[in-house]
KEKE-3310 file (N, C-alpha, C; in steps of 0.2 Angstrom, whole numbers, plus 5000, padded with zeros to 4 digits):
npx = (4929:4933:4921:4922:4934:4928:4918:4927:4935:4924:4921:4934:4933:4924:4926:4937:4930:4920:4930:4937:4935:4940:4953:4966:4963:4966:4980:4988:5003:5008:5019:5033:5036:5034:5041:5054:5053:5050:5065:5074:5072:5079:5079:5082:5087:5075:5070:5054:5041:5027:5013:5007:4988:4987:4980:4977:4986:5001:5012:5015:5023:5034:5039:5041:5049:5062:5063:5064:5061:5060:5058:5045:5029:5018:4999:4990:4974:4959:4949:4937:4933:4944:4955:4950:4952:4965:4967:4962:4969:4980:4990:4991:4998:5012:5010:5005:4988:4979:4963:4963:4963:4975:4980:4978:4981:4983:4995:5012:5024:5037:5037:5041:5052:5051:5042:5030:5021:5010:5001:4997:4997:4990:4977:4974:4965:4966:4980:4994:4991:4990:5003:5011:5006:5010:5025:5025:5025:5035:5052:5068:5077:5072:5063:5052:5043:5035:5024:5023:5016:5016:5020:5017:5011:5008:4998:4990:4985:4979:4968:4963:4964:4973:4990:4992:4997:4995:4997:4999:5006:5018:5033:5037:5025:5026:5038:5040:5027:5031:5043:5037:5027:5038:5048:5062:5066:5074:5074:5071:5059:5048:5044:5038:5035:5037:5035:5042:5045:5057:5059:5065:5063:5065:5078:5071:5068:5073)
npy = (4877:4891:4896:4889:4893:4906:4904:4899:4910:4918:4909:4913:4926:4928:4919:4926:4941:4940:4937:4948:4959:4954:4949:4957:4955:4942:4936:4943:4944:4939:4948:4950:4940:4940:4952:4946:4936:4946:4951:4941:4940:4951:4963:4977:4994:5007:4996:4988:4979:4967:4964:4950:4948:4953:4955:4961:4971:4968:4965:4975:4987:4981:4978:4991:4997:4990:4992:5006:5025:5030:5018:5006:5001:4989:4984:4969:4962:4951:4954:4967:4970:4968:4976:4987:4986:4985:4999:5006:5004:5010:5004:5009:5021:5014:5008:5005:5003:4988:4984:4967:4952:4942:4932:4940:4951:4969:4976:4978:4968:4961:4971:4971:4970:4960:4948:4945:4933:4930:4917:4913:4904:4892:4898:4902:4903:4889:4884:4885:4894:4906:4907:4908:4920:4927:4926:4932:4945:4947:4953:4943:4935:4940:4939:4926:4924:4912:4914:4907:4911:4900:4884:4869:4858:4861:4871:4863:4855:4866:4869:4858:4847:4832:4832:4831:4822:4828:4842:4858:4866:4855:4853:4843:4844:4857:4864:4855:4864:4876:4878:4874:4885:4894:4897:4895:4885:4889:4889:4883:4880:4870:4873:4871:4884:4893:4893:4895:4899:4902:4909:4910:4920:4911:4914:4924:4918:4927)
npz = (5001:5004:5007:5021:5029:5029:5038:5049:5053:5056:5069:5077:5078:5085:5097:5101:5105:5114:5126:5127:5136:5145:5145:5147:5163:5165:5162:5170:5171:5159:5153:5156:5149:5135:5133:5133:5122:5110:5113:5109:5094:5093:5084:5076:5081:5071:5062:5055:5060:5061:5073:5073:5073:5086:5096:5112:5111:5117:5115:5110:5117:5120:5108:5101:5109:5105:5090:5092:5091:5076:5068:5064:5069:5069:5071:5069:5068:5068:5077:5081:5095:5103:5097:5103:5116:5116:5113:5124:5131:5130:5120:5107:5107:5104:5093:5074:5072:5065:5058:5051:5042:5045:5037:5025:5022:5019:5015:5005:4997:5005:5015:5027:5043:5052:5060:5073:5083:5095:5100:5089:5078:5080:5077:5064:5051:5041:5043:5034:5022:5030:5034:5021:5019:5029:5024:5012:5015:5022:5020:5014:5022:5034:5049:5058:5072:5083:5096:5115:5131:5139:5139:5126:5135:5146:5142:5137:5146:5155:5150:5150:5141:5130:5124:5107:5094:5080:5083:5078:5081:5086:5083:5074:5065:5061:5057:5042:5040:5039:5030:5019:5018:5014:5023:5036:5051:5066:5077:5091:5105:5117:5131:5150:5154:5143:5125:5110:5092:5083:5066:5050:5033:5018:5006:4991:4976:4961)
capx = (4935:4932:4916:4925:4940:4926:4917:4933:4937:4918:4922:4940:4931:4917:4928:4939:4925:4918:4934:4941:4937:4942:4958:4972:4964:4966:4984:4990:5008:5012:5021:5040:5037:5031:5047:5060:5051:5054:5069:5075:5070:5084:5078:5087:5082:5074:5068:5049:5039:5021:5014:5001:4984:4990:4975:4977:4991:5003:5019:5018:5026:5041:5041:5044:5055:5065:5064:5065:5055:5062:5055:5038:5028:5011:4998:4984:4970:4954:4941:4936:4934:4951:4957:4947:4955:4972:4968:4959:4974:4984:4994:4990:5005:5016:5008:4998:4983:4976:4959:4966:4964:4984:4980:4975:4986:4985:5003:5015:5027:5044:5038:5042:5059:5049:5034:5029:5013:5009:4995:4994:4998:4981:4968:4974:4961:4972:4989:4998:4989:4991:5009:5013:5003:5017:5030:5026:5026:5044:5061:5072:5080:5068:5060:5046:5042:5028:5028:5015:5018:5016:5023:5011:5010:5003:4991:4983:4982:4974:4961:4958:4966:4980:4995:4991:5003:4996:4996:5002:5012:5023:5039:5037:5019:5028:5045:5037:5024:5034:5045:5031:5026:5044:5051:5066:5064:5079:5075:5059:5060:5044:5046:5031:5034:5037:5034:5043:5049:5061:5060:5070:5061:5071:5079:5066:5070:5073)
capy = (4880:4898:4898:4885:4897:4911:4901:4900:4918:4922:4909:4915:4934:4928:4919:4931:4944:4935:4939:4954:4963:4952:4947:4956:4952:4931:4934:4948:4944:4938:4956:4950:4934:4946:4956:4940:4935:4951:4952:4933:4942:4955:4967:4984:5002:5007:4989:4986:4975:4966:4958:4948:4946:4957:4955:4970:4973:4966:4964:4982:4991:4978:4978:4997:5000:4987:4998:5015:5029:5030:5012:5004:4994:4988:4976:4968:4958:4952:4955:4975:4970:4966:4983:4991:4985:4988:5009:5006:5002:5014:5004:5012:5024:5011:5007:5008:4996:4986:4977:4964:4946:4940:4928:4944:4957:4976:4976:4976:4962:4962:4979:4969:4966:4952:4947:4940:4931:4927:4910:4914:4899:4891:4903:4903:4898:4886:4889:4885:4898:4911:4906:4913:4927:4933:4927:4937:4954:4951:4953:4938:4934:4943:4933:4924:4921:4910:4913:4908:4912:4895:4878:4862:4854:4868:4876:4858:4855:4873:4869:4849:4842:4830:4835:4827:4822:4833:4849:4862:4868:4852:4852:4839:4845:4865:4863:4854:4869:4882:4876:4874:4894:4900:4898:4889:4886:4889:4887:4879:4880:4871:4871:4873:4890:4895:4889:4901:4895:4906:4906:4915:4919:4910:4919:4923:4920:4933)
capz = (5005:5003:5012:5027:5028:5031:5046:5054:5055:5061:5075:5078:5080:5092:5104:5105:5107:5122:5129:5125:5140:5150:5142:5151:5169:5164:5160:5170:5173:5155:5150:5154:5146:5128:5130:5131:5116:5107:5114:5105:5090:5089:5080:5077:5078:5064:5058:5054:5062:5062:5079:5067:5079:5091:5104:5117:5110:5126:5113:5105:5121:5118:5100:5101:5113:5101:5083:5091:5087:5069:5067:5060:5073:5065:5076:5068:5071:5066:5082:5082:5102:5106:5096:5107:5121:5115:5112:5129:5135:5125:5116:5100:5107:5102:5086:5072:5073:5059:5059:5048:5043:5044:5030:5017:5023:5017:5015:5002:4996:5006:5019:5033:5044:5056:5060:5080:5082:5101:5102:5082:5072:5082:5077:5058:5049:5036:5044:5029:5018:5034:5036:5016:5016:5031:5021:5007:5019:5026:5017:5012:5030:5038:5055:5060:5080:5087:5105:5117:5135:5141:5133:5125:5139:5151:5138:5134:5155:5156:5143:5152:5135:5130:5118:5102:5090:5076:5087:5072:5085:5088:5081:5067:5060:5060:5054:5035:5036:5038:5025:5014:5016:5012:5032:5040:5059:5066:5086:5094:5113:5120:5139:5152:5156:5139:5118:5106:5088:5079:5059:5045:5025:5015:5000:4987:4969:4957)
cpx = (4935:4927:4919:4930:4935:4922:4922:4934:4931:4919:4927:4937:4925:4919:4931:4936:4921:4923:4940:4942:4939:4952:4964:4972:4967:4972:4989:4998:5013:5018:5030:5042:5038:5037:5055:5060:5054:5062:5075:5076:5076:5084:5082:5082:5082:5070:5059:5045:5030:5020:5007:4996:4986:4987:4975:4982:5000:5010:5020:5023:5034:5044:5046:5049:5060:5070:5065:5059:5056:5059:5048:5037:5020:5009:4990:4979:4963:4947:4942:4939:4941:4958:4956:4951:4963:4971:4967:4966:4982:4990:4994:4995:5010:5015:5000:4994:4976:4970:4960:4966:4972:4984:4978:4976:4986:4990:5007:5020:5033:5044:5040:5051:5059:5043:5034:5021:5012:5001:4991:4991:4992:4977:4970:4970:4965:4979:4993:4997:4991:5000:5015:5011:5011:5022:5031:5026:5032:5047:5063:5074:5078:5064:5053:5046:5035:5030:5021:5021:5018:5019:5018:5008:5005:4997:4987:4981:4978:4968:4956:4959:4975:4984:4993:4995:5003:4994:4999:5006:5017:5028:5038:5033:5022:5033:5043:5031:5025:5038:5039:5028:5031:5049:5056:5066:5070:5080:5069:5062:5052:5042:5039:5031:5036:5036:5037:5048:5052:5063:5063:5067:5066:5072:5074:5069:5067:5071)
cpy = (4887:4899:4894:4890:4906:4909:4902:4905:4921:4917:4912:4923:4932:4924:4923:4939:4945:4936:4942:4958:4961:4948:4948:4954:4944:4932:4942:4948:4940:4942:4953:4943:4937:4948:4951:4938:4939:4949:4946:4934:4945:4961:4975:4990:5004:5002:4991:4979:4974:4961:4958:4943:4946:4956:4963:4971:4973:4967:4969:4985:4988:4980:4988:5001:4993:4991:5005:5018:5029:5022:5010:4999:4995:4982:4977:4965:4958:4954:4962:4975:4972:4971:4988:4993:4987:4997:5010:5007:5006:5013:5007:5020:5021:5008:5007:5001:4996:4983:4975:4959:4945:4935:4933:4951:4963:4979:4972:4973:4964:4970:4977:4966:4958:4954:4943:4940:4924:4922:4912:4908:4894:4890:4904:4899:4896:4890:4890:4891:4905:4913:4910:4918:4932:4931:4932:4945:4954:4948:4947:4940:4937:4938:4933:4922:4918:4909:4913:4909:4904:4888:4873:4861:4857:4869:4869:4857:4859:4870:4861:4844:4838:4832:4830:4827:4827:4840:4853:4864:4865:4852:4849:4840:4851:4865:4863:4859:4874:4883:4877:4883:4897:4903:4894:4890:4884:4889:4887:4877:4879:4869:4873:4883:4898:4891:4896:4896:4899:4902:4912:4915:4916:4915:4919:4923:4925:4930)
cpz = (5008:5010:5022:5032:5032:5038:5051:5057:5058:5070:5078:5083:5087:5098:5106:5107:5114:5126:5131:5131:5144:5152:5146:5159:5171:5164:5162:5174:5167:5153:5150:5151:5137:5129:5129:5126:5111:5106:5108:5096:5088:5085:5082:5077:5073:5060:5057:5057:5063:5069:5074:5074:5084:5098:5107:5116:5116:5123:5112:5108:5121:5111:5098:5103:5108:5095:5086:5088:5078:5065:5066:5065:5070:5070:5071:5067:5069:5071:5082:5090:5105:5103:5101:5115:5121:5115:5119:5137:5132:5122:5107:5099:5105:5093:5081:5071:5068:5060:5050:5048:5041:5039:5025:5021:5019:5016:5010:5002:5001:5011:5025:5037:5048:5057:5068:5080:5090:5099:5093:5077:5075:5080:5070:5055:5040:5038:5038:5025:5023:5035:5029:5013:5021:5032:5016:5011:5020:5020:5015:5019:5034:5042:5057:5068:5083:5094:5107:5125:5139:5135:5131:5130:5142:5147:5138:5142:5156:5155:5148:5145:5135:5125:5113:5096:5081:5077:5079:5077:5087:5082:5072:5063:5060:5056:5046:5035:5036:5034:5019:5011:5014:5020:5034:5045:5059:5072:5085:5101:5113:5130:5142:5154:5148:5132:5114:5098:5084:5069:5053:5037:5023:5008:4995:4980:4964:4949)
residu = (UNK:UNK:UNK:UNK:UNK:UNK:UNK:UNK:UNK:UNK:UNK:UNK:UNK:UNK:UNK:UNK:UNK:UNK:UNK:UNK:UNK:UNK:UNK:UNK:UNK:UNK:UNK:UNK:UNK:UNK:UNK:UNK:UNK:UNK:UNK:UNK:UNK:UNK:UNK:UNK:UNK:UNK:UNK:UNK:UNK:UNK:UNK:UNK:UNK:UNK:UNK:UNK:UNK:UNK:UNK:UNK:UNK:UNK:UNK:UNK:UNK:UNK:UNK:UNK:UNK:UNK:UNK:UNK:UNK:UNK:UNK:UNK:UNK:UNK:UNK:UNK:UNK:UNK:UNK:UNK:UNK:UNK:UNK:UNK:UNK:UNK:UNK:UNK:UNK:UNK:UNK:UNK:UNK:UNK:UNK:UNK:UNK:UNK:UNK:UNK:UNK:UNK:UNK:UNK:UNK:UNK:UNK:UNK:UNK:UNK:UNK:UNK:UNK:UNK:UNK:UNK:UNK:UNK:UNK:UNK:UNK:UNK:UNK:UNK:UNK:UNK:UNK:UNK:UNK:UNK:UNK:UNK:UNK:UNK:UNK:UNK:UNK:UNK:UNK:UNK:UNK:UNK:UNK:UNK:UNK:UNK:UNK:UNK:UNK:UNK:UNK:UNK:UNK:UNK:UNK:UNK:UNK:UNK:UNK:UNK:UNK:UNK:UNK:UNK:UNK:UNK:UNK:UNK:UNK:UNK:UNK:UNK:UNK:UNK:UNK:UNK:UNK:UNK:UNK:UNK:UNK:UNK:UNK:UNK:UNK:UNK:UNK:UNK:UNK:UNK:UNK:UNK:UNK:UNK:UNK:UNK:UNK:UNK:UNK:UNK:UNK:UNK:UNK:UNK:UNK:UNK)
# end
């Protein structure tokens, strides 16, 4: 498992590598789809927030102007490249940036007020186990947002693929694993011009 779990994460790193520089030109008009997202979130000034596998960082410039300067914006991700791109791009004004696997986080239990994780839940190598490592970062009622900029349908069309019913990102296969990590979904929008599924830590016992 260990060693499967480590293959994952060297592929995860070398696709997105292979496409780091190229990254915000493929997808240069997602930006007000990222702040609606956010936005959906809620978050107050002041809050804390990780955008977990941040990529070039497209979310941080939302997530910030969200928390305010008095507020914690953390993004972090496991391709060095796609870091690179983000300072490149100077979002590292907006936040501090982690190279980080999102299943084995450098952050303490409960420092978190929400978590957003664009085209995440995907590229988790073992979603479930990636899914309670950032429950254990955020708060009791603290939020989970998986946003892609596009819905099912669309991304599978992109790719040349069909939807298949145990996509981790439909409905009925997420719902039972986010529950499983310590998650309640509490809205799931999958439309073609959007996918975002809004989820809440449940309380933690004491």
């Amino acid at each position: 498992m260990v060693q499967r779990m480590a293959e994952d994460r060297a592929a995860v790193r070398e696709f997105f590598t292979e496409r780091a520089a190229r990254w915000e030109a493929r997808f240069p008009d997602d930006g007000p789809a990222y702040a609606a997202a956010v936005a959906e979130l809620g978050l107050s000034p002041g809050a804390s927030v990780l955008d977990a596998g941040c990529g070039t960082g497209r979310a941080l410039p939302a997530l910030r102007e969200a928390v305010g300067s008095e507020g914690t914006v953390l993004g972090a991700d496991l391709t060095p490249a796609m870091l690179e791109e983000a300072v490149g791009n100077g979002r590292d004004r907006d936040a501090a940036l982690l190279m980080a696997d999102v299943s084995q986080l450098p952050l303490r239990d409960g420092l978190l007020d929400a978590v957003f994780g664009a085209g995440l839940i995907s590229h988790l190598p073992g979603p479930g186990s990636g899914l309670r490592e950032l429950a254990r970062v955020v708060r009791s009622e603290g939020q989970l947002a998986l946003f892609h900029p596009v819905g099912r349908a669309a991304l599978a069309e992109r790719h040349g693929r069909q939807i298949t019913p145990d996509d981790v990102r439909a409905e009925p296969v997420l719902r039972p694993l986010l529950a499983a990590a310590g998650w309640r979904l509490v809205s799931y929008v999958d439309e073609d011009d959007r996918y975002l599924a809004l989820a809440v830590r449940e309380p933690q016992e004491s």
